[in-house]
C-alpha positions as CSV (number, residue, x, y, z in Angstrom):
1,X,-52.3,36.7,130.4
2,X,-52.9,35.6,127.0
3,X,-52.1,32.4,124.8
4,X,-51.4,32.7,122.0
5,X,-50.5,29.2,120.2
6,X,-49.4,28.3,116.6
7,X,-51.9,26.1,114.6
8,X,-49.4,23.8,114.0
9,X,-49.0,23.3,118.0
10,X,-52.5,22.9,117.9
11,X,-52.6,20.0,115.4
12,X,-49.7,18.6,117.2
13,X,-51.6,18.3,120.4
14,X,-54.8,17.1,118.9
15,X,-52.8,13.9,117.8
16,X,-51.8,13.0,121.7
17,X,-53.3,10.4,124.1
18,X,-56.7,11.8,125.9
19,X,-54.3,12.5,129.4
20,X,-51.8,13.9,127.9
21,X,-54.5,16.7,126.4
22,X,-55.9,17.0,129.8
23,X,-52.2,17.9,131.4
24,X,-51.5,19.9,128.1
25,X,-54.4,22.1,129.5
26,X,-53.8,21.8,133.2
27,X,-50.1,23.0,132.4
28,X,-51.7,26.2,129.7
29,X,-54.3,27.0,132.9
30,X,-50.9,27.6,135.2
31,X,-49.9,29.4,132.6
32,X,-52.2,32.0,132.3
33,X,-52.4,31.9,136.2
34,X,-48.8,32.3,137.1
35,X,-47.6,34.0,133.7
36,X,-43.4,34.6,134.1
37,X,-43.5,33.8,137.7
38,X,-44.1,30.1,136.8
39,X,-41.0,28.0,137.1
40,X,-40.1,24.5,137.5
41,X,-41.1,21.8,137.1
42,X,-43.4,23.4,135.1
43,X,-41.6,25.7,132.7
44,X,-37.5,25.7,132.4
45,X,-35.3,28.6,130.9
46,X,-34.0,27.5,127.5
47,X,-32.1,30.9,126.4
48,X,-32.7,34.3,127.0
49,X,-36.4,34.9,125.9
50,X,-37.2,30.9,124.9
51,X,-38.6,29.0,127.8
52,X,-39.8,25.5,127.5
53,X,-43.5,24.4,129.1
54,X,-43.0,20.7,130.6
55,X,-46.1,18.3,130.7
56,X,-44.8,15.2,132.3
57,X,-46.1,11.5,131.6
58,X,-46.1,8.7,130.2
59,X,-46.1,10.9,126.5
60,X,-43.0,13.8,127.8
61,X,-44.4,16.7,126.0
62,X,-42.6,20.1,125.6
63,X,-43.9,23.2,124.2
64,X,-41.6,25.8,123.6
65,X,-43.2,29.2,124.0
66,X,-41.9,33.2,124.7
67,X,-43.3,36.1,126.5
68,X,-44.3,39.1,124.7
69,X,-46.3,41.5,126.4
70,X,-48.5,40.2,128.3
71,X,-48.6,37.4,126.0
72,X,-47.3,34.2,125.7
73,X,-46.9,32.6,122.5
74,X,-46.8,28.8,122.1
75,X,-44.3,28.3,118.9
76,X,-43.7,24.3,119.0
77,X,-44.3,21.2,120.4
78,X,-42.8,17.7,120.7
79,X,-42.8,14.3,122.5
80,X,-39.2,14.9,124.1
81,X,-38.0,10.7,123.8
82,X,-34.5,11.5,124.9
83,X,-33.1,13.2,128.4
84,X,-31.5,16.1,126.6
85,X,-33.9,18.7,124.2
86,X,-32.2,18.1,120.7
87,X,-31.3,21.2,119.4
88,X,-33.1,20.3,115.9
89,X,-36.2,21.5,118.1
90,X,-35.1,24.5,119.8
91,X,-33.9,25.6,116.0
92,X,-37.4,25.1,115.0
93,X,-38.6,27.3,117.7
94,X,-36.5,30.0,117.2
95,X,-37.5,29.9,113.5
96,X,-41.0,29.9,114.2
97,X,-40.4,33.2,116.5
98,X,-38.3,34.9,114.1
99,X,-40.9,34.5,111.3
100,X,-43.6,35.3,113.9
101,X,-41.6,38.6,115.0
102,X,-40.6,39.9,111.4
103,X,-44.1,39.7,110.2
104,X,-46.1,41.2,113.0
C-alpha cells in the first residue's frame, strides 16, 4: 500500500513532541502493513470513505485519511484535546479530499 500524505500533514507532524513522531510512524508502518483490514484502536470509521488514524498519548493525535486504490491518502491532522472529534476538523478533511479529488 502506498501513503500518500498532504504537506500540510507533514508540517503539522514535524511540530509534535519526539514520541509522538515515533508513534505517528509506528501507526503509518501498520498502515501500509494492514491497509483497510486495520481497525481499532488503530483507525475508526468516520463516514463512508473518511476514516480517522489514532496515535494515542500523552499528545492524542488524529490524522484523517481515505482509501483510494491502493492508496491511502493522509488529508489532515490534529491534537484531538476534547473526547468528541469537532466537526470543524472533519469539514477540513473533507475539503482537503474534495480539492484533492476534483483536481487529479
Amino acid at each position: 500500500m502506498e501513503l500518500i500524505i498532504l504537506k500540510e500533514v507533514d508540517t503539522f507532524i514535524l511540530t509534535l513532541e519526539k514520541p509522538t513522531r515515533s508513534k505517528w510512524l509506528r501507526q503509518l508502518m501498520l498502515l501500509v502493513q494492514y491497509g483497510q483490514q486495520l481497525g481499532m484502536p488503530h483507525v475508526k470509521q468516520i463516514s463512508k470513505d473518511l476514516r480517522e488514524l489514532r496515535v494515542r498519548g500523552v499528545q492524542e493525535i488524529r490524522a484523517f485519511f481515505v482509501f483510494q486504490d491502493n492508496r491511502a491518502l493522509i488529508v489532515h491532522a490534529f491534537i484531538k484535546k476534547t473526547q468528541k472529534t469537532p466537526q470543524k476538523e472533519i469539514a477540513t478533511a473533507q475539503k482537503r479530499i474534495l480539492h484533492l479529488l476534483t483536481n487529479t
